[in-house]
ZAMARGU-4260 file (C-alpha; in steps of 0.2 Angstrom, whole numbers, plus 5000, padded with zeros to 4 digits):
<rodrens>
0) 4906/4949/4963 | 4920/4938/4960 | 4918/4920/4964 | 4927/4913/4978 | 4938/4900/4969
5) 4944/4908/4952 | 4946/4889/4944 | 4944/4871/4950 | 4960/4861/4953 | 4967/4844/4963
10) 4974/4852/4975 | 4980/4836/4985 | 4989/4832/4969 | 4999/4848/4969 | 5018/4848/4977
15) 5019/4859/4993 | 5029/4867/5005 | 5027/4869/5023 | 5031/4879/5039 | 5025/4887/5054
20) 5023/4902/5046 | 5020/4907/5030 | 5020/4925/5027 | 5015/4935/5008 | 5025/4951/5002
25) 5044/4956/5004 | 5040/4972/5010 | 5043/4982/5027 | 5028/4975/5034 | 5032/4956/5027
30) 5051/4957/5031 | 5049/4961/5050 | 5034/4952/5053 | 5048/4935/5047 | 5059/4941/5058
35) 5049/4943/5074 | 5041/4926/5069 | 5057/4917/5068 | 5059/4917/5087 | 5043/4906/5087
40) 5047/4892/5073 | 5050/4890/5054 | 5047/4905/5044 | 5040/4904/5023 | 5043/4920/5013
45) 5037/4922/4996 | 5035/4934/4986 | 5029/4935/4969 | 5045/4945/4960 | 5061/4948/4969
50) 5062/4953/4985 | 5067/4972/4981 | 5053/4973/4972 | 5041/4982/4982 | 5032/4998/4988
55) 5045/5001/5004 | 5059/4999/4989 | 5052/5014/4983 | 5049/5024/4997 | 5058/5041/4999
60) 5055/5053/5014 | 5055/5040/5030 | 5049/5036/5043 | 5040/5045/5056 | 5043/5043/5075
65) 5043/5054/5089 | 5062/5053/5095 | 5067/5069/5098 | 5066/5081/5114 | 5054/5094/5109
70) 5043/5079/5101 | 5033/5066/5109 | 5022/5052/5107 | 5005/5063/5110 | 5009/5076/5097
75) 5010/5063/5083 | 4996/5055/5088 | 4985/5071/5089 | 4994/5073/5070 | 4991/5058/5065
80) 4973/5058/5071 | 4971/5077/5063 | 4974/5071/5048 | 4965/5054/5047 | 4949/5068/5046
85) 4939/5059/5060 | 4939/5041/5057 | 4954/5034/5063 | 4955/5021/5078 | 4961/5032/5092
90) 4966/5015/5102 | 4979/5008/5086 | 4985/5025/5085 | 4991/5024/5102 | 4999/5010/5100
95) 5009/5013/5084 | 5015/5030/5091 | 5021/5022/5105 | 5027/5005/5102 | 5033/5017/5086
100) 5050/5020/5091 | 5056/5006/5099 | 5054/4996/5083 | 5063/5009/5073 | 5078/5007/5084
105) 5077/4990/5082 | 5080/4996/5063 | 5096/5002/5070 | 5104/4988/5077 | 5101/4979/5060
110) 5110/4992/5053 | 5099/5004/5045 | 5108/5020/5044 | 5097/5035/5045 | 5105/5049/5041
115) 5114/5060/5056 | 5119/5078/5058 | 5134/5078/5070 | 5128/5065/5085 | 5109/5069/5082
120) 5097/5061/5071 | 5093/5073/5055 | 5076/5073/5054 | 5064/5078/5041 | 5049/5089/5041
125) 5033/5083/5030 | 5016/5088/5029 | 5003/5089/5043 | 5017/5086/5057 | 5021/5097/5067
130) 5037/5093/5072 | 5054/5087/5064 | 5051/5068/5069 | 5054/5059/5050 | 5072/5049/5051
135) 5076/5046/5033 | 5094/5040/5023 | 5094/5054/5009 | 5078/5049/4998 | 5082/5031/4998
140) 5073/5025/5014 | 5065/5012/5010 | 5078/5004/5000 | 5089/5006/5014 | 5077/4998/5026
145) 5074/4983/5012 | 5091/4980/5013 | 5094/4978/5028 | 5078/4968/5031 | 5083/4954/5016
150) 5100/4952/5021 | 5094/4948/5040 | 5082/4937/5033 | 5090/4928/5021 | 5106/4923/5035
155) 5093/4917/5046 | 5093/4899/5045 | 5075/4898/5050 | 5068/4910/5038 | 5066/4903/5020
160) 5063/4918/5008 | 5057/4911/4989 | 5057/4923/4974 | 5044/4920/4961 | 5029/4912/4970
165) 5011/4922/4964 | 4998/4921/4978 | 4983/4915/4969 | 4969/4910/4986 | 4971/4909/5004
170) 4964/4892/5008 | 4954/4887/5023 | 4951/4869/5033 | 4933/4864/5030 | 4929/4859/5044
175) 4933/4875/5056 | 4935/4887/5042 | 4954/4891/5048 | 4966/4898/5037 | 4981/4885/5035
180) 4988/4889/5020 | 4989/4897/5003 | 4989/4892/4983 | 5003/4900/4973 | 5008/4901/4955
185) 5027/4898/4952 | 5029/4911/4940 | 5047/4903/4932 | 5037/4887/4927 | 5019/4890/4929
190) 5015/4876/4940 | 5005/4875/4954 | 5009/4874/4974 | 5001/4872/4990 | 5011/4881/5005
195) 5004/4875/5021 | 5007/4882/5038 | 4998/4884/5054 | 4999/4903/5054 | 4996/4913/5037
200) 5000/4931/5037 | 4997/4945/5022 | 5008/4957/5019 | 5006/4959/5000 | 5004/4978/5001
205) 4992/4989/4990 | 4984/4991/4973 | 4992/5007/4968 | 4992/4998/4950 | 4970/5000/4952
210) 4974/5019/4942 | 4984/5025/4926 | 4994/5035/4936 | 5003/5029/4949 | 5021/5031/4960
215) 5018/5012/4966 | 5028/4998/4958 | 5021/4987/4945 | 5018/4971/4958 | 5005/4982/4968
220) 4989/4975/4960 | 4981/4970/4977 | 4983/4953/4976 | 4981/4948/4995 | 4969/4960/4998
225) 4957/4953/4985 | 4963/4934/4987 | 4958/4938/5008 | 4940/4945/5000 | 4937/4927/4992
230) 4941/4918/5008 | 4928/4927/5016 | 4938/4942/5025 | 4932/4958/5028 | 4938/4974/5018
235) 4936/4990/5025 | 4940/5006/5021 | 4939/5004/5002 | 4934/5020/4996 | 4950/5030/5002
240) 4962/5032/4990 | 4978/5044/4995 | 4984/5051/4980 | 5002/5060/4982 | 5004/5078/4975
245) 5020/5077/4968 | 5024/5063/4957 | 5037/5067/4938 | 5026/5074/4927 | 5034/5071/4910
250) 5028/5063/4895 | 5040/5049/4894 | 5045/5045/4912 | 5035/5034/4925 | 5025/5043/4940
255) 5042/5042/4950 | 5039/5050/4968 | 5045/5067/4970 | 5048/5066/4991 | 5035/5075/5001
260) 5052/5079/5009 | 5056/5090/4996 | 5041/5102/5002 | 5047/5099/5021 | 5064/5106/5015
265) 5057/5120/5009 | 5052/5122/4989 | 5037/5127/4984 | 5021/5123/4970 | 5019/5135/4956
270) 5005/5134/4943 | 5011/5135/4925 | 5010/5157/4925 | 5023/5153/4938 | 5010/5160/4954
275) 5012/5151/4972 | 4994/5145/4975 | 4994/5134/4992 | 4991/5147/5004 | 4973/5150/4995
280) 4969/5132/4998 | 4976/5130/5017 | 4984/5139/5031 | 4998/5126/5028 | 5005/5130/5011
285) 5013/5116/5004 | 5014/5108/5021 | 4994/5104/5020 | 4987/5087/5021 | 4989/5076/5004
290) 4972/5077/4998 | 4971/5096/5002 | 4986/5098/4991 | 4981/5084/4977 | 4965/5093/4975
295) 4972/5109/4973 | 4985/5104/4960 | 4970/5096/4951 | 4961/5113/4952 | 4978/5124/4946
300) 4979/5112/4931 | 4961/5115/4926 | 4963/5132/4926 | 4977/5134/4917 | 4973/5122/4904
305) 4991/5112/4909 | 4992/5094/4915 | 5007/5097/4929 | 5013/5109/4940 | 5029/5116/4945
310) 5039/5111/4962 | 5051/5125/4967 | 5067/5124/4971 | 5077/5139/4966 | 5078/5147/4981
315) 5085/5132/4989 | 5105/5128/4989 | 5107/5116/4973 | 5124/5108/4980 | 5113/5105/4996
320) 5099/5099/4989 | 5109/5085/4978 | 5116/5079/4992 | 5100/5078/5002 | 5090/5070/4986
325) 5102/5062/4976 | 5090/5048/4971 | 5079/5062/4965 | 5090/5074/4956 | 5099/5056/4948
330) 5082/5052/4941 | 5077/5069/4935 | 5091/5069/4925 | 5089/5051/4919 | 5073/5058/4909
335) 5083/5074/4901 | 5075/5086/4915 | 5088/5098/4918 | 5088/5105/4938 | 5099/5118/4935
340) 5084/5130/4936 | 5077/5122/4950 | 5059/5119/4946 | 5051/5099/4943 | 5035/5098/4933
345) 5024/5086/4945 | 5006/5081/4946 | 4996/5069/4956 | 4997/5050/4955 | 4989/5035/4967
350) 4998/5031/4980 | 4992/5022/4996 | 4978/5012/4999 | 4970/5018/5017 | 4956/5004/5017
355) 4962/4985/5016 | 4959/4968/5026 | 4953/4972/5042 | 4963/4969/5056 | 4961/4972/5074
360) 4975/4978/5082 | 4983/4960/5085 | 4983/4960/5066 | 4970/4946/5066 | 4957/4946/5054
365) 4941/4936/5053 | 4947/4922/5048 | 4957/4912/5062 | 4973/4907/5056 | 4974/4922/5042
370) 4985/4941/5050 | 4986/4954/5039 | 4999/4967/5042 | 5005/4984/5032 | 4997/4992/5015
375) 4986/4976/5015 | 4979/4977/5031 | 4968/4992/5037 | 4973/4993/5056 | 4964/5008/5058
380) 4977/5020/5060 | 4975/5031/5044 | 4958/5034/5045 | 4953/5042/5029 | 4968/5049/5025
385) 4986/5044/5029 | 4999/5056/5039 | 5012/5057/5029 | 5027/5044/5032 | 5016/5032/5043
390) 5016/5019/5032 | 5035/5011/5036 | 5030/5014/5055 | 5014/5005/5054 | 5022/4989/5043
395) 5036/4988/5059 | 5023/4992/5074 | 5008/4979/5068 | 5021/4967/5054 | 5028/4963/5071
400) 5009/4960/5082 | 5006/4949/5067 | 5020/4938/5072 | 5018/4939/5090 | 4998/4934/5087
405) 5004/4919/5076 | 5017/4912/5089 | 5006/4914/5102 | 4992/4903/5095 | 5008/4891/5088
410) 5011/4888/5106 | 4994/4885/5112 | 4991/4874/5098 | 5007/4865/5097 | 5011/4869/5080
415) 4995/4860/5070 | 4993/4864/5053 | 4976/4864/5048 | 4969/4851/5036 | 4967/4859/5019
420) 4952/4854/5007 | 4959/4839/4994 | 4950/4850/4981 | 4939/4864/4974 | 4928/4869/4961
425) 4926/4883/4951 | 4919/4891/4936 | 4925/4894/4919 | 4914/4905/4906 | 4927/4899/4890
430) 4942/4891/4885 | 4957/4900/4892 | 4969/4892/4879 | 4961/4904/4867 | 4966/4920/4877
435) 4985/4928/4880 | 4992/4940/4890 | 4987/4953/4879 | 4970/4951/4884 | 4972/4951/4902
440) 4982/4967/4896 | 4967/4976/4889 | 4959/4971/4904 | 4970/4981/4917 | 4971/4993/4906
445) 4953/4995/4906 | 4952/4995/4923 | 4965/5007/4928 | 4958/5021/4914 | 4942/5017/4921
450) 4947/5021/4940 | 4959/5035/4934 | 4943/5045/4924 | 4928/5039/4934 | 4934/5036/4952
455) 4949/5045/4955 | 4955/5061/4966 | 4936/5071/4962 | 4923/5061/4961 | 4905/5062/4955
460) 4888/5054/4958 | 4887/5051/4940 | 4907/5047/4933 | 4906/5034/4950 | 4890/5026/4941
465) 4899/5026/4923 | 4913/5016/4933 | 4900/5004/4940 | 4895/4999/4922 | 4910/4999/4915
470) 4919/4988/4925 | 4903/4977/4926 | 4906/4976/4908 | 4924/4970/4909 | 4918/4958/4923
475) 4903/4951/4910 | 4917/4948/4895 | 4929/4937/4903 | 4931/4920/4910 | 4933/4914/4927
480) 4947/4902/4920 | 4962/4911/4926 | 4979/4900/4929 | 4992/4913/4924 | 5000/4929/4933
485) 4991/4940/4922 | 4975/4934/4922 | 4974/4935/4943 | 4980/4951/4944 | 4968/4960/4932
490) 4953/4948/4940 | 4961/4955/4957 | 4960/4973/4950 | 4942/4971/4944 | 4936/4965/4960
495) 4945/4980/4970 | 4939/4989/4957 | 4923/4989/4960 | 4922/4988/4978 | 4933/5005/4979
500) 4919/5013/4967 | 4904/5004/4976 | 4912/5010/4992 | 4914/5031/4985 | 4895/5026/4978
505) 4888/5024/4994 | 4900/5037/5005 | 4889/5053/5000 | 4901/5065/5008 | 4919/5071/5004
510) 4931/5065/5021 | 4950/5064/5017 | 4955/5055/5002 | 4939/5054/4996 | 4930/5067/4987
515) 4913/5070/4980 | 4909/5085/4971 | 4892/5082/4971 | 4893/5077/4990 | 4909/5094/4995
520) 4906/5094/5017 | 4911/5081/5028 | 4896/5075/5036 | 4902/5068/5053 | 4881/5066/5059
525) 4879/5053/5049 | 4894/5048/5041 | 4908/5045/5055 | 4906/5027/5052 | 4915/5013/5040
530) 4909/5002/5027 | 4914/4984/5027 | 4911/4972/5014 | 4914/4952/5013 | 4909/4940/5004
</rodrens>
């Protein structure tokens, strides 16, 4: 595997920032964990684009929490454990459904505003729930959230939120082995930094950007993930990949997210002869798990010889249905699709990464001094597949653990910032002056059509073997000399990469998001049970 420095440097040499805490990643997860931190000391954000640009940006449907009468706390945890297919923590379940909506109304008195019908909350209806319990502002609720999360952040005077900064390595004292800091890339001038701090925490989301197709962002290469691997914490979970069903299918568009929402409202899936096929595949319809409904787009396309499906809306009110997905029906239009007729072509794209860091449910992970919260972290909550609009709910309930964890030990510890090592080695295999971005380029590339062909939503024995070679390859042909944005992240791809196919290699069954066609029953004798890797 990847070595655990990617290059030498002086890092005593390097300018540096510090703090009490330093936290990675502007999303949901990154965002609240600064603001609960800020109550225990200095707060360090960075983030390596801007500070809109992330995963929560993008998120459309909500945020599930049981708020209303007829709903509870105990229904969505039997949901959310129903649909994690049996390897869920039962125990960080507990705690996200019921710490769930308290932190959610703490959303409100930022000044998130989820959208109402008269004095109630309007809530949406997604698959696998059994109740209404998703709060949502139209299809934008994870910009809405983002907003109001930077703009809290960035008036707090004791939360610093920098743009720009590229993690490269989490970097640990010698002596105790404690997290107390990071090395970043300023991605404006290309210098390096060392930000110390007493408490480190991840929150750098997922590596939707590991496929060709995908609804994430174009920051979601894994980079904290991997960069946690090299320290020496322990990934889990790797092999379950959530792909969404319903991403804009067309030619000369991104995979932009059609809301799962859209279903809870109501349309339908149609294969291209224009027939309704769910109810063959599942007693829920449309309304069935992601994987059950990924995999049965897949098999409608193979039949039919087409590369999407259509989503139905013609039965439903158009006036309504604009003012309930605007975002949606703006961007539909944006790429020359008229709605008029009420059907969007869609097929699958990655989505959510269920495995990650491992965390326990204080969002510590083996490394003292290093928290992990959000896509990054696997709290155990997903299990092997995620429940539909979990994800937000999961960044607030365990973003905010993280920081409590962190201020706890800041107290015991009066605020001591681990000694970081003067300097590293690494190893080189080249002279980097001789490659540019277009062959880091090629490299992502690779690895994404790799992943997309070989190890994506139906897997096989030997595509999962191909994959295996072929990324050994790409890992074989490339330097370890890697100081530049590009360069990192595909090294960062590659190394998920192959632990997400060495992880579907060994998992000789089909659970949740992953499937093996050679390997089609969930085998819960022998295979209710995680696979960790570490370094």
């Amino acid at each position: 595997m990847t070595p655990r420095h990617l290059f030498a440097l002086e890092l005593d040499r390097l300018p540096s920032f510090e703090a009490d805490f330093l936290i990675i990643g502007s999303g949901i997860a990154g965002l609240f964990a600064a603001y609960k931190a800020r109550e225990f000391g200095s707060v360090l954000v960075l983030t390596k684009q801007h500070a809109e640009d992330s995963s929560t940006e993008m998120a459309q449907g909500g945020i599930a929490a049981a708020i209303e009468e007829t709903d509870s706390p105990f229904f969505h945890l039997e949901d959310t454990l129903e649909a994690g297919a049996g390897l869920c923590d039962p125990y960080a379940v507990e705690i996200l459904v019921t710490e769930g909506p308290a932190r959610v109304m703490e959303l409100v008195e930022l000044g998130v505003r989820f959208d109402r019908k008269g004095d109630a909350w309007a809530l949406g209806w997604e698959g696998a729930h059994r109740r209404r319990r998703i709060l949502h502002a139209t299809d934008a609720t994870g910009e809405e959230i983002a907003r109001a999360l930077i703009r809290e952040c960035r008036k707090d005077q004791k939360i610093t939120l920098k743009e720009g900064y590229f993690l490269v390595d989490f970097l640990r004292e010698p002596r105790t082995g404690r997290c107390g800091g990071a090395l970043v890339l300023d991605t404006q001038t290309g210098g390096f930094l060392v930000c110390r701090a007493s408490a480190v925490i991840a929150a750098t989301g997922g590596a939707g950007q590991l496929y060709l197709n995908t609804t994430n962002p174009a920051v979601a290469t894994g980079d904290g993930i991997a960069a946690a691997y090299r320290a020496g914490a322990e990934l889990i979970d790797m092999e379950f990949v959530q792909f969404h069903p319903t991403a804009l299918a067309l030619s000369a568009a991104p995979r932009f997210l059609i809301s799962e929402a859209v279903r809870g409202e109501g349309a339908f899936l149609r294969n291209v002869k224009g027939e309704r096929f769910m109810l063959r595949f599942h007693e829920l319809a449309e309304l069935a798990p992601r994987d059950v409904v990924s995999r049965a787009i897949v098999r409608e396309m193979e039949k039919t010889g087409a590369d999407y499906v259509y989503l139905d809306f013609s039965h439903l009110d158009r006036d309504r249905f604009k003012a309930r997905f605007p975002n949606i029906w703006r961007t539909c239009r944006q790429y020359g699709l008229d709605l008029a007729q009420g059907y969007i072509p869609v097929a699958p794209a990655a989505h959510y990464i269920m495995g990650g860091i491992k965390i326990n449910t204080s969002g510590e992970t083996n490394i003292p001094g290093l928290y992990a919260c959000g896509e990054a972290a696997c709290s155990g909550v997903h299990g092997a597949n995620r429940l539909a609009s979990n994800s937000l709910l999961e960044g607030l309930v365990f973003g905010a653990r993280a920081a409590a964890t962190g201020g706890r030990y800041l107290q015991q510890a009066g605020r001591k910032i681990p000694g970081l090592p003067s300097s590293r080695a690494g190893k080189s295999k080249g002279n980097f002056s001789d490659l540019d971005k277009s062959f880091w380029r090629k490299i992502t590339d690779r690895v994404r059509t790799l992943m997309w062909e070989k190890a994506g939503i139906i897997r096989t024995g030997g595509a999962l073997v191909e994959a295996a070679a072929g990324l050994d390859q790409l890992e074989a042909g490339i330097p370890f000399y890697v100081p530049s944005r590009e360069a990192v992240e595909a090294v960062n791809l590659l190394t998920l990469g192959r632990l997400t196919v060495h992880a579907a290699l060994l998992r000789t069954e089909s659970r949740g998001g992953h499937f093996r066609k050679d390997f089609p029953a969930r085998d819960d004798q022998y295979w209710s049970k995680h696979l960790i890797f570490q370094t």
